[in-house]
MIDOSE-1310 file (N, C-alpha, C; in nm, 2 decimals, decimal comma, always signed):
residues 157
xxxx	-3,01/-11,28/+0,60/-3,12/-11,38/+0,63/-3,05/-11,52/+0,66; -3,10/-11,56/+0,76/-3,01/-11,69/+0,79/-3,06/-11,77/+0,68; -2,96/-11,89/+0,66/-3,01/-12,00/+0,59/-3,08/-12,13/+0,61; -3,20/-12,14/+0,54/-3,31/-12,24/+0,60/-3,25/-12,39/+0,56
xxxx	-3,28/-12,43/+0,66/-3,18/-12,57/+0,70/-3,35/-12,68/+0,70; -3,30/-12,79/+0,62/-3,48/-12,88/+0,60/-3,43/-13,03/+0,67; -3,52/-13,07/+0,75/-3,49/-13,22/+0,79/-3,48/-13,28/+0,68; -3,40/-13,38/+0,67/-3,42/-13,50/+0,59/-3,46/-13,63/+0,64
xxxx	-3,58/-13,66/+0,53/-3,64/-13,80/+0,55/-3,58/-13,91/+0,60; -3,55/-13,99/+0,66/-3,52/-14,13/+0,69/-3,58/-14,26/+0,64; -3,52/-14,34/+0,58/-3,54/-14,44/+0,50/-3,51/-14,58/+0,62; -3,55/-14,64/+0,64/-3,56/-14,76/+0,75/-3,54/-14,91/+0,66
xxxx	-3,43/-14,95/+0,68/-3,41/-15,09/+0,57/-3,43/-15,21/+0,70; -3,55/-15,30/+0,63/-3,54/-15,46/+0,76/-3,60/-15,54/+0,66; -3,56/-15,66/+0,71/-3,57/-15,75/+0,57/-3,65/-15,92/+0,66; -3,71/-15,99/+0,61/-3,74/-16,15/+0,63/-3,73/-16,17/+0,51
xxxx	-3,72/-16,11/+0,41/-3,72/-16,19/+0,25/-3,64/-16,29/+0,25; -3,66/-16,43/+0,22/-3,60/-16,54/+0,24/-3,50/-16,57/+0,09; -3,46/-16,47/+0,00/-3,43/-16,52/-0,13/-3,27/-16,49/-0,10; -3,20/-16,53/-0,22/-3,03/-16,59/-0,21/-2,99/-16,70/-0,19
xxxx	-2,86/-16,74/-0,15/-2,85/-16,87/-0,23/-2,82/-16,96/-0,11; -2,75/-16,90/+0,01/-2,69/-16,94/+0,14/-2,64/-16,82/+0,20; -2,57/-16,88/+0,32/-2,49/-16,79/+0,44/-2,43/-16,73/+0,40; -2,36/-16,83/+0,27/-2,21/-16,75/+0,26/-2,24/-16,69/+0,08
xxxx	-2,40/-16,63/+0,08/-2,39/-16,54/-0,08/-2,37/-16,42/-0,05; -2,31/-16,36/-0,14/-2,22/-16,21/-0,12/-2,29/-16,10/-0,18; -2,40/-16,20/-0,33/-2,47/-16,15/-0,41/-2,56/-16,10/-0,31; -2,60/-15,96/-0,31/-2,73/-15,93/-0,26/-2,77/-15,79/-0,34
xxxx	-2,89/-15,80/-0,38/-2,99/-15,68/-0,48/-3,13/-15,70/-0,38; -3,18/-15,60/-0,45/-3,34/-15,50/-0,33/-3,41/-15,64/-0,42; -3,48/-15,66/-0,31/-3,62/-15,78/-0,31/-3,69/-15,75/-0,45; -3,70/-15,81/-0,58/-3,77/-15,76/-0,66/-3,88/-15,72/-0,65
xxxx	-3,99/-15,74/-0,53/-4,11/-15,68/-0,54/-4,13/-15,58/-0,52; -3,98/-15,48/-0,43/-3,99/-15,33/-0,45/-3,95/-15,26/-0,53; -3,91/-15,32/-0,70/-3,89/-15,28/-0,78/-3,95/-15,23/-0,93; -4,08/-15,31/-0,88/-4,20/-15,29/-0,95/-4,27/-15,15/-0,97
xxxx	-4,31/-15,08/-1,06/-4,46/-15,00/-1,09/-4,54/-14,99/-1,00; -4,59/-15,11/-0,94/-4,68/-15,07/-0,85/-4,65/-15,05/-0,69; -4,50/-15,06/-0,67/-4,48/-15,01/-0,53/-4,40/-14,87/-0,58; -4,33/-14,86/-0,65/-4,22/-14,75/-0,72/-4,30/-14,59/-0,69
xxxx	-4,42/-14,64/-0,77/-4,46/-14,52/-0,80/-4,62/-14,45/-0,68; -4,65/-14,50/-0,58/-4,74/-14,51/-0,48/-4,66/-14,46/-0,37; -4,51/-14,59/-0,33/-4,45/-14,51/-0,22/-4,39/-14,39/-0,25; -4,34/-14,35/-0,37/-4,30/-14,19/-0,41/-4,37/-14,08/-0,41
xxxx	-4,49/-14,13/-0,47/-4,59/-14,04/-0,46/-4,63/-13,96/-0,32; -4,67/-14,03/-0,22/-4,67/-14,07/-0,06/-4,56/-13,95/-0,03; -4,46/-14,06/-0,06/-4,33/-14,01/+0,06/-4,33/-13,80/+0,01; -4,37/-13,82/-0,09/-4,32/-13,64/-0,14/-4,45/-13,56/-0,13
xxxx	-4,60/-13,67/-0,10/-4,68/-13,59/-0,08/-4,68/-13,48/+0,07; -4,61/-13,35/+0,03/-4,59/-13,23/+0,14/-4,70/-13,27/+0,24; -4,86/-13,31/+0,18/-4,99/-13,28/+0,29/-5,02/-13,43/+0,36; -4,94/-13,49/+0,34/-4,99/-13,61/+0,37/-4,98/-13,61/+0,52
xxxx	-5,12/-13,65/+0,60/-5,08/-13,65/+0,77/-5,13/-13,75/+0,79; -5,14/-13,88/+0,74/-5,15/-13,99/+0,82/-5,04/-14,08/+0,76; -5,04/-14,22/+0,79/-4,95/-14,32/+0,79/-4,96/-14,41/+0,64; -4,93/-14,42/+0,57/-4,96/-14,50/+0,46/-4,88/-14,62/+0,44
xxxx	-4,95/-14,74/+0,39/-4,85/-14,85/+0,41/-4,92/-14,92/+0,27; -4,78/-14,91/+0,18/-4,77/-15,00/+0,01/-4,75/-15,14/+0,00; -4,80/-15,25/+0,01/-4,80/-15,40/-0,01/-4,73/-15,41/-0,16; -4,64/-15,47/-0,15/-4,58/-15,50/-0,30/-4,51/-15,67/-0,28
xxxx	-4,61/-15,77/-0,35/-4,58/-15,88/-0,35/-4,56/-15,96/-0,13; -4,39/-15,97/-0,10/-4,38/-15,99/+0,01/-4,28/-15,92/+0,10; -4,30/-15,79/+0,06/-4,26/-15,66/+0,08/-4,38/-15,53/+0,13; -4,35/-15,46/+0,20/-4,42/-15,34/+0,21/-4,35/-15,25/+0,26
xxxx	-4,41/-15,09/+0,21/-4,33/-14,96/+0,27/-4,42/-14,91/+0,31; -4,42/-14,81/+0,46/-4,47/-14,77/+0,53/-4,37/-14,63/+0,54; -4,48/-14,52/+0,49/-4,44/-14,40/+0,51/-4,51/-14,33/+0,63; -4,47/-14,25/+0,74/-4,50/-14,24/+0,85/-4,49/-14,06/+0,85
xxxx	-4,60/-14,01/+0,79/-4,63/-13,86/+0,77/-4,58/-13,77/+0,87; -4,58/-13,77/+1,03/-4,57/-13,71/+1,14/-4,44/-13,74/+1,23; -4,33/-13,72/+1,25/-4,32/-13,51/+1,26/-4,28/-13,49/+1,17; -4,23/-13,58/+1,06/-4,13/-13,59/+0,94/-4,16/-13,65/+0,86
xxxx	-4,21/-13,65/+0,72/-4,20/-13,79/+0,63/-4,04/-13,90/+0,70; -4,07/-14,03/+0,72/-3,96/-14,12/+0,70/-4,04/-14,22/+0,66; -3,94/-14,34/+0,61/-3,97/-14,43/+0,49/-3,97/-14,58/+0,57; -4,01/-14,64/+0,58/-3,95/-14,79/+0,64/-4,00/-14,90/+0,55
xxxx	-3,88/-14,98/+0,53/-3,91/-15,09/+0,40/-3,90/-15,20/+0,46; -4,02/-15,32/+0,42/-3,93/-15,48/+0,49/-3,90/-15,51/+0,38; -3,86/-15,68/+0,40/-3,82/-15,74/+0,32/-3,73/-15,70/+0,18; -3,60/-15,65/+0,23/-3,58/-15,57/+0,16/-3,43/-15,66/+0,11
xxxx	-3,37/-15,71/+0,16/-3,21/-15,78/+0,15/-3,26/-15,92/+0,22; -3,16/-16,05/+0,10/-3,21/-16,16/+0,16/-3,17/-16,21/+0,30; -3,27/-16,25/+0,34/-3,27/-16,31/+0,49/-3,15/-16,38/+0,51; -3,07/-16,49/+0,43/-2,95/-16,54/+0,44/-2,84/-16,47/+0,47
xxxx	-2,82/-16,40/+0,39/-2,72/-16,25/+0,40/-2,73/-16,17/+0,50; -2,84/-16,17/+0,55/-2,86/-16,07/+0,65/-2,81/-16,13/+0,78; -2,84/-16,28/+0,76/-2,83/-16,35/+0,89/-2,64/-16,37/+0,94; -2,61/-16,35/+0,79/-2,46/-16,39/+0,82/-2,41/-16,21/+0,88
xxxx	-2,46/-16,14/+0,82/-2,39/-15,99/+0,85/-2,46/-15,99/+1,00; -2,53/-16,03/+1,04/-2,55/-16,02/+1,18/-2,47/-16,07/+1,23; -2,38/-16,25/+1,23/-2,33/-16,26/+1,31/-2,20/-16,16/+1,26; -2,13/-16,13/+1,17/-2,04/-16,04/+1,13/-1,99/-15,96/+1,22
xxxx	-2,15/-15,85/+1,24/-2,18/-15,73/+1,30/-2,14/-15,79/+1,44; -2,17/-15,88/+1,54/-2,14/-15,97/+1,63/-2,00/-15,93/+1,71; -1,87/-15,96/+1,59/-1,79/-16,00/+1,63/-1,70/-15,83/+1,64; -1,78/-15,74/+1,62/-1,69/-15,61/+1,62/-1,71/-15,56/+1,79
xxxx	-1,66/-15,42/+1,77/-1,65/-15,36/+1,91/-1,77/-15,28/+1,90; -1,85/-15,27/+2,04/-1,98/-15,17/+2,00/-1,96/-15,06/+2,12; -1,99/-14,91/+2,08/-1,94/-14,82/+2,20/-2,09/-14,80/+2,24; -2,08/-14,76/+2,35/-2,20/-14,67/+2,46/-2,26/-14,56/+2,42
xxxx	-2,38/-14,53/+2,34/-2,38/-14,37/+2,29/-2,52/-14,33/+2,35; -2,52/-14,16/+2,40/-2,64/-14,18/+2,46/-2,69/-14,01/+2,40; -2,75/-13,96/+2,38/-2,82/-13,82/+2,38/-2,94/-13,80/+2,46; -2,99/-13,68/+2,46/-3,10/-13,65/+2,57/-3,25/-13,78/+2,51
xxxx	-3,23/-13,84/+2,40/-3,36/-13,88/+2,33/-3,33/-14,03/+2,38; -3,21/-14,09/+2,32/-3,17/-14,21/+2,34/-3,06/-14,27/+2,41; -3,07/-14,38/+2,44/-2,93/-14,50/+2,47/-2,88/-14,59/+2,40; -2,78/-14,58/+2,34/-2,76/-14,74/+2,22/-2,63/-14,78/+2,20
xxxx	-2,60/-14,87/+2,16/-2,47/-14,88/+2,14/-2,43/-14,89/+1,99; -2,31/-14,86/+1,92/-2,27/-14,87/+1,82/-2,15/-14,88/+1,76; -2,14/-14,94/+1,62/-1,98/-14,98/+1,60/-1,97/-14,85/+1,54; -1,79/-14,83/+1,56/-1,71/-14,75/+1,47/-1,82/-14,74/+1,30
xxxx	-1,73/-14,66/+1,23/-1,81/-14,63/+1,12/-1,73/-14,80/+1,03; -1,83/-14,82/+0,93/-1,80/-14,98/+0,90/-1,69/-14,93/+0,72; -1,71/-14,85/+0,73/-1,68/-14,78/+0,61/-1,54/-14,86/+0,57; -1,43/-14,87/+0,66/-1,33/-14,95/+0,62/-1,34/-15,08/+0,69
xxxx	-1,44/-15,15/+0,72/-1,43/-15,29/+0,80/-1,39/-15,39/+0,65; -1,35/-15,49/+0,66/-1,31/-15,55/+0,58/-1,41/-15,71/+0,60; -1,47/-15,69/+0,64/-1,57/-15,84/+0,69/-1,62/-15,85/+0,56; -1,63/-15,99/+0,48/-1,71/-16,02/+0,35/-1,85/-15,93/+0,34
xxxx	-1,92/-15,97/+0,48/-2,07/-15,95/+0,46/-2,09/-15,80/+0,45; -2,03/-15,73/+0,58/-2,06/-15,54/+0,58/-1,97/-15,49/+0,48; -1,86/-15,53/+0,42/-1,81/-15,46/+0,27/-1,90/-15,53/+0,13; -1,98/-15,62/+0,14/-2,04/-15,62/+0,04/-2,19/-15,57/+0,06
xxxx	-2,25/-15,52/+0,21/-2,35/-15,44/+0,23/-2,34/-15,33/+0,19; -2,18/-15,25/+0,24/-2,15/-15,13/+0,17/-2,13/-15,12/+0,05; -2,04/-15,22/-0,05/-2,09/-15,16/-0,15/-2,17/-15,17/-0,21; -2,28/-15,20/-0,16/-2,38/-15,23/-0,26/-2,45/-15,10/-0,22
xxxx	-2,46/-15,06/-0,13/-2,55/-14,91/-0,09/-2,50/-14,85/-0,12; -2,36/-14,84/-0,16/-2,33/-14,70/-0,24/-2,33/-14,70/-0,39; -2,34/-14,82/-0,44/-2,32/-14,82/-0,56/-2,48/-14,74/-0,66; -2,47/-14,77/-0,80/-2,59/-14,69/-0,84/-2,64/-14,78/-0,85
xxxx	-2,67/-14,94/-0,81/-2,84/-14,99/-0,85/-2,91/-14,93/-0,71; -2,87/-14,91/-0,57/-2,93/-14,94/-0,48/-2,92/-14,75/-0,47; -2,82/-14,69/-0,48/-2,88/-14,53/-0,49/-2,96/-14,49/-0,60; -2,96/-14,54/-0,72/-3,09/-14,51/-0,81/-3,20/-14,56/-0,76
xxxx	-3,22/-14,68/-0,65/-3,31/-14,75/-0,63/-3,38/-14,58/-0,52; -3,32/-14,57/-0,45/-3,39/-14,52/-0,31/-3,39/-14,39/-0,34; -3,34/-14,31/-0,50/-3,38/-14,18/-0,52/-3,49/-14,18/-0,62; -3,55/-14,31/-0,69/-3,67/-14,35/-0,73/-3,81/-14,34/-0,63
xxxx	-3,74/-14,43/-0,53/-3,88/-14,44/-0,44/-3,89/-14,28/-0,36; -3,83/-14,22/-0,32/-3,83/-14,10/-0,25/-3,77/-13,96/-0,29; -3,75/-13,98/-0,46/-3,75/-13,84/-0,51/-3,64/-13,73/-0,51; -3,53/-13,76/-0,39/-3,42/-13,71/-0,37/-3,35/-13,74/-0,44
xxxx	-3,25/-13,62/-0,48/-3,11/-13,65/-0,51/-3,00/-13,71/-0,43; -2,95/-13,79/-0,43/-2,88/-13,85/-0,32/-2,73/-13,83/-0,36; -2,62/-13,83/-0,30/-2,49/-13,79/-0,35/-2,45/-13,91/-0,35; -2,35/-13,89/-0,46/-2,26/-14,05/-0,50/-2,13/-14,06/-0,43
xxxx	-2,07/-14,17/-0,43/-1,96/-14,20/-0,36/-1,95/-14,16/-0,23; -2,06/-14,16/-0,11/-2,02/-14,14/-0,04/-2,09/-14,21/+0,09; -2,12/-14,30/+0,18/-2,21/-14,35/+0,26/-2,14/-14,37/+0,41; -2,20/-14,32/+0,48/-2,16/-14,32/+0,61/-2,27/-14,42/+0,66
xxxx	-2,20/-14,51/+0,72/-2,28/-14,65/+0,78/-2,20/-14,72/+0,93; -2,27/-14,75/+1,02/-2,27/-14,78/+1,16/-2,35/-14,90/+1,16; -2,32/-14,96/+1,27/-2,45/-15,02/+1,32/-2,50/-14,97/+1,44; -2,62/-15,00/+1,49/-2,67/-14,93/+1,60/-2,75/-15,06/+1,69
x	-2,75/-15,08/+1,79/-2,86/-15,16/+1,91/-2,89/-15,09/+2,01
């Protein structure tokens, strides 16, 4: 019997959260209002409900998750990393090489894997998503076990 192979959900991270300290903070942790009881346990429930066929969207403070039932559960969070920080990893992201990538669905371009970039802002994005506040964080909201030490990260436009 062959082996049954399961999509995995997609988690969607975009942020306006205005908190941190400036351009040049390194510090960055999940928006505390998606760390709350009342978004924790609503978007989990959601994201794992098997029957769910419509779109559900959790307000938590100045944050929301939007789980999108159809063709797949996937997850999309705002305000998730502060806007300062983000603003500086954009121009960061900016200054790399981006290649041409295309499949029968899409066209985009994208950097190499960031995994060894050494830029302040994408090595302290990386480690923060691999580390355990932010993978305990995203196996809370969605139920998965997620594997440690290991994150494969790009950018994509």
């Amino acid at each position: 019997m062959p082996e049954e192979t399961t999509k995995k959900p997609r988690v969607d991270l975009r942020s306006d959260f205005p908190h941190g300290k400036d351009d040049g903070d390194l510090h960055i942790r999940v928006n505390p209002s998606l760390l709350t009881a009342d978004f924790t346990s609503p978007f989990r429930a959601s994201y794992t409900d098997e029957a769910l066929e419509t779109t559900t969207t959790i307000t938590s403070g100045d944050s929301t998750g939007t789980i999108v039932a159809s063709p797949f559960h996937t997850g999309k969070l705002t305000n998730v990393f502060p806007q300062p920080f983000l603003l500086a990893l954009k121009e960061e992201l900016k200054t790399l090489t981006w290649h041409h990538r295309s499949n029968d669905l899409y066209k985009f371009n994208q950097t190499d894997d960031l995994a060894l970039n050494a830029l302040p802002h994408i090595k302290a994005l990386r480690d923060y998503m691999a580390g355990e506040e932010f993978v305990g964080f995203m196996e809370k909201i969605t139920g998965l076990e997620l594997t440690r030490g290991y994150l494969d990260l790009a950018a994509q436009r």
